[in-house]
N, C-alpha and C positions, 0 to 999 in steps of 0.2 A: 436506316438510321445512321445518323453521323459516326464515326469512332473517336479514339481520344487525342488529343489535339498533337502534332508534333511539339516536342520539346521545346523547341525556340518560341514558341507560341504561347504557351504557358505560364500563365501570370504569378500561380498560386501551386497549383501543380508541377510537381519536381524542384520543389524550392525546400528546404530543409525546415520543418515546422515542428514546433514545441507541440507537444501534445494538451492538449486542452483542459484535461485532467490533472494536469501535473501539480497545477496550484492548491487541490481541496486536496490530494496526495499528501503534499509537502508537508502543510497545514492539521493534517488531522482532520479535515473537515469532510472525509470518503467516507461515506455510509456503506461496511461491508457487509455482509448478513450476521455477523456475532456483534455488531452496532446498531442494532436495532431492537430497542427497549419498548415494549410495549406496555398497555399499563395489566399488571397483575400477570406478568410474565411469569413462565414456569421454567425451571431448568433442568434438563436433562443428561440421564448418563445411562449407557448402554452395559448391560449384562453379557460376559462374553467368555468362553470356556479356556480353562487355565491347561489344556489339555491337547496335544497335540492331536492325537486320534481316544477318542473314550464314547462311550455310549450312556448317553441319560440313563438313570432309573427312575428319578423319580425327584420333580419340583416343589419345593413349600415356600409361596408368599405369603402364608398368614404373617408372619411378622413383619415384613417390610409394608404389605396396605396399612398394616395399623399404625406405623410409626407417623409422627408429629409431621407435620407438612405435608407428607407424601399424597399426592393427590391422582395418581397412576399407575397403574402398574400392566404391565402386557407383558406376556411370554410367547415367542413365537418356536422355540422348540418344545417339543414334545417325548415324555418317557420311550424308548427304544431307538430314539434317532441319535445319530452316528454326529460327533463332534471332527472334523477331518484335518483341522490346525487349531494350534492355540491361539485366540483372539478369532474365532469362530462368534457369532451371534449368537445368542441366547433370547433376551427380552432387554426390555427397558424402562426406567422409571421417568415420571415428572413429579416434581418437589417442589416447596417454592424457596429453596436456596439448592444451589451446587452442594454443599457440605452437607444437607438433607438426602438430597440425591445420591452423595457417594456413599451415606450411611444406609441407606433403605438397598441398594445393590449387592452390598455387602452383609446384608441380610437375609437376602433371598437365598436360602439352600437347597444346592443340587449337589444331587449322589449320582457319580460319575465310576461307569467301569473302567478302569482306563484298557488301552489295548497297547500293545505294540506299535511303534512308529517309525517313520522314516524321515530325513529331514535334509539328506544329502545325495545330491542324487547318483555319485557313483557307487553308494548302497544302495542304492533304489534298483538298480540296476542289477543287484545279483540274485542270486537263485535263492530262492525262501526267504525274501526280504518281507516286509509284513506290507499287506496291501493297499494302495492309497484310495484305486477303486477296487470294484470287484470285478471287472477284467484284467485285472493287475494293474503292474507300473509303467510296461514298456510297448504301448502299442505297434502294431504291426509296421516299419516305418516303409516309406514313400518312396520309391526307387525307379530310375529312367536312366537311360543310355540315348546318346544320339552318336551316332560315329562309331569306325571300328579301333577302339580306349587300347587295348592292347596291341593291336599292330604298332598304332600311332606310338607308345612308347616303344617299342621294341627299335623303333627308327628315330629316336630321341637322341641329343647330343649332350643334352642336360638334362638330368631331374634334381627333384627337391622335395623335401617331405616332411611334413611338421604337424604337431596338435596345437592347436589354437585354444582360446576359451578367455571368456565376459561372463564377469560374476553379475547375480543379483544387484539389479540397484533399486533402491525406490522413488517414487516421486519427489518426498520431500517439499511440497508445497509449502510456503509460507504462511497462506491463510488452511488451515486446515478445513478438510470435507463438512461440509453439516449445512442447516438452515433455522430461519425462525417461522414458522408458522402458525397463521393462527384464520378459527372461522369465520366468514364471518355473518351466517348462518347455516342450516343444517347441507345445503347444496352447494353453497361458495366459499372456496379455501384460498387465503392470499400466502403465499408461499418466498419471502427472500431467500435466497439461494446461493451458493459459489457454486457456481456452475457454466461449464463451456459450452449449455447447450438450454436456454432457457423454455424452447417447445419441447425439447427430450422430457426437462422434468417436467412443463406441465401435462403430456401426455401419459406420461409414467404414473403421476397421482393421478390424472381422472378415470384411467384405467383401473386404476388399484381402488380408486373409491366409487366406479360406475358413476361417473358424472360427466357432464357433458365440457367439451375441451374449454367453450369460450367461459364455462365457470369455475376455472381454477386461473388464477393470476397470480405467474411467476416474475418476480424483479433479480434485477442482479444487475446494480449499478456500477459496481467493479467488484473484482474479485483476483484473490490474492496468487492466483497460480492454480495450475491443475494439470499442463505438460500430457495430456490423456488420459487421466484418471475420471475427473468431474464432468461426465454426461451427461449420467439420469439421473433420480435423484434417491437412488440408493437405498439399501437397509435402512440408514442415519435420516433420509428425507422421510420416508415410507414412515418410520416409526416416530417421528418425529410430529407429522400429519395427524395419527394413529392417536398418539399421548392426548393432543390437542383436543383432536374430535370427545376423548373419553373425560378429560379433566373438564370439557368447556370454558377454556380460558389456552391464551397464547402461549408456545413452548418453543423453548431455545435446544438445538443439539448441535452442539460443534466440538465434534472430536479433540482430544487430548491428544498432544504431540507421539505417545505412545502407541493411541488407537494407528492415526494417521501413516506408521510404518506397518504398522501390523497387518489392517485388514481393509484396506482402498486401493490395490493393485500391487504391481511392481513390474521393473523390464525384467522380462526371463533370463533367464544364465543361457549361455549358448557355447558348444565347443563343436571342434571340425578336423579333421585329419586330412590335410588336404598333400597330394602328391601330383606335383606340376609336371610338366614334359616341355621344352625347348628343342627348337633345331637350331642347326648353326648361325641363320638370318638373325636369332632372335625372335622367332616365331614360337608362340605357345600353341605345341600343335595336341596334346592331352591335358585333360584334370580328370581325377581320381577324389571323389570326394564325401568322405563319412562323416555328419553330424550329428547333435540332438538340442534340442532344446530344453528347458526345464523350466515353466511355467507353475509350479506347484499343485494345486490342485486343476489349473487349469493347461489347455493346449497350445502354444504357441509354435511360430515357425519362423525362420530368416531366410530372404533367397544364398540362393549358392549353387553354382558359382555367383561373383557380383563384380557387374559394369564389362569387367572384361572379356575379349572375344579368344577363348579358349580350344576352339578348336573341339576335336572328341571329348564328350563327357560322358560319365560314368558319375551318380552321386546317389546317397541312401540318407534320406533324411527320416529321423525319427524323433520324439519325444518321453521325456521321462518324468512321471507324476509324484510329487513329496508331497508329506504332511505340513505343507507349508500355504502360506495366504496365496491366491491367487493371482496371476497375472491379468494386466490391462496395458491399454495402447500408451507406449509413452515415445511422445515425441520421434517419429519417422520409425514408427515400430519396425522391430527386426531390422531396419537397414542399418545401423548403430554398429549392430553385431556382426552381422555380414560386411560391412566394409575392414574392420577391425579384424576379422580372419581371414580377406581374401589379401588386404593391402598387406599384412604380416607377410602371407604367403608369396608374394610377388616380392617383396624386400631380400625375402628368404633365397629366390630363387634367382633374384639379382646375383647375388651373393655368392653362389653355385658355379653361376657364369664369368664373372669378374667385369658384369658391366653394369653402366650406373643406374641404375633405379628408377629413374625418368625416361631414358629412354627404353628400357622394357616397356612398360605404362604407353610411351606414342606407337611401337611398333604394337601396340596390342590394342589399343584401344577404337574402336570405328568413329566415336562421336566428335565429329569438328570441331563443336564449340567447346567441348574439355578439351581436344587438345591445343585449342588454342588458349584457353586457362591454364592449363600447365605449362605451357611455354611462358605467359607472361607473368607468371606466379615464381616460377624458376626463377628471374630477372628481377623481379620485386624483393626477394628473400636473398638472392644474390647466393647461386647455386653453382657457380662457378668454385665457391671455399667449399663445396663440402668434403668430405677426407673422401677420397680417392677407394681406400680399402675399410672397413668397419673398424672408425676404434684408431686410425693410421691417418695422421695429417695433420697440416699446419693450423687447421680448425678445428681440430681436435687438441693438438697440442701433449707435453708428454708429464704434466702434471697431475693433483689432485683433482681436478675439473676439467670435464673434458667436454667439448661443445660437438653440435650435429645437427647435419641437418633431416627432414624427409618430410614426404607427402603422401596423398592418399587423394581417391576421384569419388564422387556422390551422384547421383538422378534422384529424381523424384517427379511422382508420374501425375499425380490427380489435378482436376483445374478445380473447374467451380463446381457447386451442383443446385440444380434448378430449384425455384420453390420462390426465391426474396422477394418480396415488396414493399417497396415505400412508398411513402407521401411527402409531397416537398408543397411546401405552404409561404407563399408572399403577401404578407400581410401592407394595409397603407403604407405604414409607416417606414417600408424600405427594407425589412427587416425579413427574412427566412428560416421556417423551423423545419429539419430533418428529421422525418418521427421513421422508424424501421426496428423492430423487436430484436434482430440480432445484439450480440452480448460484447461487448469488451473486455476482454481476457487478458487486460493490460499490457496489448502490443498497439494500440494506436487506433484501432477500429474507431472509435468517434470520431478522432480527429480529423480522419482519412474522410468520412461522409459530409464532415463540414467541410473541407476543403474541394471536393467534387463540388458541389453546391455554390460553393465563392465561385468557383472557377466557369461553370457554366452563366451563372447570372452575371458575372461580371462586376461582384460587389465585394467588399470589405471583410476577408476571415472574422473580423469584430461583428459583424451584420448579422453571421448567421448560427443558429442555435441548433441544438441535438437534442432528440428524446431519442435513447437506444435502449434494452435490455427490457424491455416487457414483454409479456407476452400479450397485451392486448392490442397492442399494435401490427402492423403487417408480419409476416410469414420473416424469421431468419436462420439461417442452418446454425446448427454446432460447429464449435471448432474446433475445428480436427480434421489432417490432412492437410494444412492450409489450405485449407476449400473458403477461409472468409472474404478475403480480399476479392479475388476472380467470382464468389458466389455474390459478394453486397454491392458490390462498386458498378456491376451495371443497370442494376437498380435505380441504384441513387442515380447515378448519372441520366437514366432516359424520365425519370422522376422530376429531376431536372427541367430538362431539355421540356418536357408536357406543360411544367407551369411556367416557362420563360415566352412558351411557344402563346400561350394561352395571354400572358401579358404585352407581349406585341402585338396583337390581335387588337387589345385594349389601343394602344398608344396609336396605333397603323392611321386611323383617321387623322388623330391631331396631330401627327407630322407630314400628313399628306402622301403618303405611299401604301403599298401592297404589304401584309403581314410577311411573305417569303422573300421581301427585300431588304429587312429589318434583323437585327442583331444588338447583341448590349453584351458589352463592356466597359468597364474603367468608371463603372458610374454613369452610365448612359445609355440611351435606347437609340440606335443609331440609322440612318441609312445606309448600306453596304458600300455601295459604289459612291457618295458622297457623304463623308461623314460631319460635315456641314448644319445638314439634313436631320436635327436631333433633340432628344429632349432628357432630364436628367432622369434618372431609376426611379430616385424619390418619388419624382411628380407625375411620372407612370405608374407607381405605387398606387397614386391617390387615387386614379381611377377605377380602381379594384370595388368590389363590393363590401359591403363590413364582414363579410367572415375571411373576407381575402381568394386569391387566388391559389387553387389546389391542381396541384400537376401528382400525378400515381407512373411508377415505372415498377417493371417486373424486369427478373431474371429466369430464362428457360432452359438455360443452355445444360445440354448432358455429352459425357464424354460422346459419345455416338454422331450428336449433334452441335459441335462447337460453336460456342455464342463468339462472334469477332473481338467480341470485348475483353474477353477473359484467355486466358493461353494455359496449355497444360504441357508440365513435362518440360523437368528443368534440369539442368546439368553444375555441377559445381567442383572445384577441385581447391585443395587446400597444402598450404605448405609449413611447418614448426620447425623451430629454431629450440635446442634445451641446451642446459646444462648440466651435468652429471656430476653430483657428489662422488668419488669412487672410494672414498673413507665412508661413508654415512648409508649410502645406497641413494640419498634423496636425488630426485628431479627437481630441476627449474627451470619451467617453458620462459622462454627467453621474447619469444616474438613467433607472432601467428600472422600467414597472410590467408586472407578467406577472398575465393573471385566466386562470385555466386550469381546464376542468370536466375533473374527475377522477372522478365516478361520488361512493361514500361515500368517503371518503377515512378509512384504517390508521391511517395514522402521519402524521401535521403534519410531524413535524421532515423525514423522508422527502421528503414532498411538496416542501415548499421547498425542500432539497438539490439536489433533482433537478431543479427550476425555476429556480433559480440557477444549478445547472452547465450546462444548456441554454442559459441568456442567455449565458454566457460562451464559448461555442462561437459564439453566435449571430454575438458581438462580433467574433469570428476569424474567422471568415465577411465579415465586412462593412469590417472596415478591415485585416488582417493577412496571413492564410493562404492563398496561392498556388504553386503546385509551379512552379516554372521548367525548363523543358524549352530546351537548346541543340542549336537546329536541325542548327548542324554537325556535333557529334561525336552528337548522337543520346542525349544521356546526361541525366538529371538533374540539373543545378549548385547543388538546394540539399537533399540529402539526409542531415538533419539537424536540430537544433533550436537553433542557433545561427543560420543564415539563413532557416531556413523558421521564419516567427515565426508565436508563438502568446501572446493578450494572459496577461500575468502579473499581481502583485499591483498595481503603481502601476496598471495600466487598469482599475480594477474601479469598478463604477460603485455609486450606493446602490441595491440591490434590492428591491423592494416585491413581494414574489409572494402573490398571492391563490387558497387553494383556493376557486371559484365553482360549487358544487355546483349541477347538477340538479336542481330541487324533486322532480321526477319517476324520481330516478334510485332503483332497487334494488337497486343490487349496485357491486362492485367493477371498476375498471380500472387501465393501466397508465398512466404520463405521462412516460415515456422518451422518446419521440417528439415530441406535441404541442408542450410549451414552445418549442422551439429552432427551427421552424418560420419564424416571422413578427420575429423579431430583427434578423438582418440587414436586411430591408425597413424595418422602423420605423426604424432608424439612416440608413437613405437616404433619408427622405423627410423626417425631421428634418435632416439637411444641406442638404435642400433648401430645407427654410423657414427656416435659421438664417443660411443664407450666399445664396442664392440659384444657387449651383452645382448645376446638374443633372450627377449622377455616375450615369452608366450604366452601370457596370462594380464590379463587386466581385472583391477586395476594392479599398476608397476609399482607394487611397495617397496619401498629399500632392504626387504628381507629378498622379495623375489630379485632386485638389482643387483645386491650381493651376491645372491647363489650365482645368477647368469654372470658377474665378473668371472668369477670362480670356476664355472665354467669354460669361460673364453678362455683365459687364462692358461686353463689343461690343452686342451684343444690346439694352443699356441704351443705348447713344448713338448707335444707329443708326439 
């Protein structure tokens, strides 16, 4: 099978395209699954325990069935079961208003024992701390050595030695989790959804109501975010199906901005005590390295060491369980965290050495294509100003605001994964509809399938139409991983290539040649070697039959077996420019250059989108977004986006994103993950050389920028 065209060749492909969606976006005219009003709709709200750890005794809904509207009522816990965070599930109502709803919830009484709780996890951590499960809080952690760790230091010219740590953050979604559902009879469930995986949730219901896959129909025409929370289709789906089936009439559940922090994931907190080892070259010939994660009720992990080639290791990873909501994959799970305590650590151990930060990073790094991104990233960001010593130079300056520069390196490993299929359909009139069940998750996915499709036939981005996000259409993966790009796009394209193949066939008589001498573009079905020789799309069109001409392409490809289409295993490196309040403690990222290998890269405009919205989470990450958890009452205190801050327009920095393609690459990938990676890191090692405050903790509040002056400061006159 062909692959995808070079660059120069590319009519529609690698040209910077608006997204096709933008306009019913702009407009208000997106049908999100909390837009979708059915008639005799019902509205729902979840019952959910006010209790960090407590034990039912004992349910009474006689009052809430009997009140006015309430049309539903389920409880899915039961007297003796163990509540293990506050905003825990309980049950749930359907009403026929929201304000019925939160009255009949508020009705339902449950006598709760409460127990003792844990919500932080370096209490979690001590001896008779109260238990989260019942093998306790600290399971046995994960430890491996390769190399002999203590020689290798014993023969060290340098070391260096620091705690690290990344607090909780949560999703923060803008469309919150939920769906509307409704029957529509006792075996078929039509299901709208926000969701990044539209077969997850219709698997997940026909599972849950024993019914057969192709009779549950899942939609999700856009959807407002979900960064790795929105898979299946959850508690909030489950009960939502549940209400529906019991009321017989259609039910709304879309979580409340408060549910939405509480009980739909989060990134785990992560910290690391990492002790490096240098020889005189510059070589890091040991690591020494103790972490944990803290996923709340659930297990999470980050690699570590990360990217770089360290030499002897020695590392003890473990994890630590709180009374707190559970973790889920958010956005290049764990490598967030891992680069933000390996890149600290290498800044750190610049620092030890008296050499500059970048070039630790080349002498240490094995992978080409980063370090030929941090070379040109260096150059981009203009790396020659940065202060010489942390906090010392003419870029720093010896004022109230002090500027810096640093950087930090990313990978990211998964390509595609097998399963996609479409159908690509030309109808008389000239016209092409892309039908594929995969989901648009508001990075482009549509656009990207109608533009493969121009591009192969050779016809008008205006010519060609999309049906994407059902599920009765062909097979599409979730997204997650950026597994959608490398998973859909060869699909589409051999879908393509089937029904272009199948219309020359058509034309090949009345232009008088052989189908496999025949090609179309620019509006035309052509002869190869004479393009003379030809005749228009249109009037090839007409030849078609009345349901039109139908081309089907699949995608197989598994890491094991790499499809040429698709590429895995990308490399990135990023560089930040701040500025340092030293009165106030605040940061203000000045300028981000992102060089990200993306495989061939679709769509330009795409690519940067998606590089930009990466840095700006990155940003959140590094000086912002933190869940606060109160020990005493065991509850969340900033469950919201009024206290749980997330950077807005005044924080935006100027973004440089560079697609830094592969010379070697043949196919496509995704770059949901990569970009957002190594941000956070760059903005902390650039605090470090602007101000000379070593900030071990993220996110970099102006309480923690304070202390770390304070401390530089000693340290200076001691």
């Amino acid at each position: 099978m062909p692959g995808w065209k070079k660059r120069s060749e590319m009519r529609i492909l690698g040209k910077d395209t608006p997204r096709l969606d933008g306009p019913i976006k702009a407009t208000g005219r997106a049908k999100y699954a909390y837009d979708i009003n059915l008639p005799g709709l019902l509205q729902s709200r979840i019952l959910r325990s006010p209790h960090a750890n407590a034990i039912i005794e004992s349910i009474d809904v006689i009052a809430a069935r009997s009140m006015p509207g309430v049309k539903a009522v389920i409880i899915t816990a039961n007297a003796g079961d163990e509540m293990k965070f506050a905003g825990q599930e309980v049950g749930a109502v359907a009403a026929t208003t929201m304000e019925r709803a939160e009255d009949a919830i508020r009705a339902i009484k449950v006598k709760y024992r409460v127990q003792p709780h844990v919500v932080w996890p370096e209490l979690a951590m001590k001896p008779g701390a109260p238990k989260v499960h019942n093998d306790g809080n600290v399971p046995k952690p994960n430890k491996r050595e390769t190399g002999d760790v203590d020689a290798a230091f014993s023969k060290a010219k340098f070391t260096s030695k620091g705690t690290y740590t990344v607090a909780v953050r949560t999703h923060a979604s803008l469309e919150t989790h939920g769906v509307t559902c409704r029957w529509d009879d006792d075996t078929h469930l039509t299901c709208w959804a926000s969701t990044q995986g539209v077969f997850s949730v219709r698997d997940e219901l026909a599972g849950t109501f024993k019914l057969k896959p192709e009779d549950v129909h899942v939609i999700t025409e856009v959807m407002g975010g979900g960064f790795g929370s929105k898979f299946g289709a959850g508690y909030e789906g489950v009960m939502c199906a549940r209400l529906a089936k019991e009321a017989k009439a259609p039910v709304k559940l879309l979580l409340t901005r408060e549910e939405e922090q509480l009980a739909v994931g989060n990134a785990p907190s992560a910290s690391a005590t990492y002790t490096l080892a240098a020889n005189e070259e510059g070589k890091i010939i040991a690591c020494d390295v103790k972490g944990y994660s803290c996923g709340g009720i659930a297990r999470e992990n980050f690699p570590m060491p990360f990217i770089y080639d360290v030499g002897a290791v020695r590392s003890e990873q473990g994890v630590v369980f709180t009374n707190t909501g559970g973790s889920r994959a958010w956005r290049a799970p764990g490598h967030t965290q891992a680069s933000f305590l390996m890149e600290a650590a290498m800044d750190d151990l610049a620092t030890e050495m008296g050499i500059d930060p970048l070039e630790l990073r080349l002498k240490n790094d094995k992978h080409p294509l980063r370090q030929a991104q941090f070379k040109e990233g260096a150059r981009l960001i203009g790396w020659e100003r940065r202060n010489p010593k942390p906090g010392l130079g003419a870029l720093a300056g010896a004022g109230r605001f002090r500027r810096g520069l640093g950087c930090g390196g990313a990978i990211w490993y998964p390509g595609g994964q097998g399963g996609s299929q479409c159908k690509v359909t030309i109808n008389r009139q000239g016209e092409a509809l892309v039908e594929i069940g995969v989901q648009d998750i508001g990075t482009g996915t549509r656009t990207i399938c109608a533009m493969i499709v121009a591009e192969e036939l050779g016809i008008p981005l205006s010519k060609v139409k999309t049906n994407i996000g059902k599920s009765t259409l062909g097979y599409g993966v979730a997204s997650g991983g950026s597994v959608t790009t490398p998973s859909t796009a060869p699909a589409v394209k051999r879908a393509a290539e089937s029904a272009k193949a199948a219309l020359l066939a058509l034309a090949a008589p009345k232009i008088g040649a052989n189908t496999d001498e025949l090609d179309a573009d620019d509006g035309k079905v052509f002869v190869k070697s004479d393009r003379s020789k030809s005749m228009s799309f249109a009037d090839a069109c007409k030849l078609a039959p009345t349901g039109g001409i139908v081309g089907n392409g699949r995608f197989e490809g598994t890491p094991q077996r790499p499809d040429p289409l698709q590429q895995a295993g990308v490399a990135g490196a990023q560089f930040a420019e701040v500025e340092v309040d030293t009165e106030t403690g605040r940061v203000n990222v000045i300028k981000v250059v992102a060089l990200q290998d993306a495989g061939i890269i679709l769509n330009p405009l795409t690519f940067t989108s998606q590089v930009n919205g990466a840095v700006i989470q990155g940003i959140g990450m590094a000086l912002y977004e933190d869940r606060h958890m109160c020990q005493l009452t065991g509850r969340m205190v900033n469950a919201n986006l009024e206290e749980y801050k997330l950077p807005g327009p005044m924080e935006m920095p100027e973004f440089v994103s560079i697609p830094f393609e592969n010379p070697t690459a043949t196919g496509v990938t995704g770059v949901g993950e990569p970009p957002v990676i190594p941000t956070a890191a760059a903005i902390r090692n650039a605090v470090l050389n602007a101000s000379g405050a070593r900030v071990n903790e993220a996110p970099m509040t102006p309480a923690l920028i304070l202390g770390a002056l304070a401390e530089a400061r000693r340290r200076a006159n001691a």
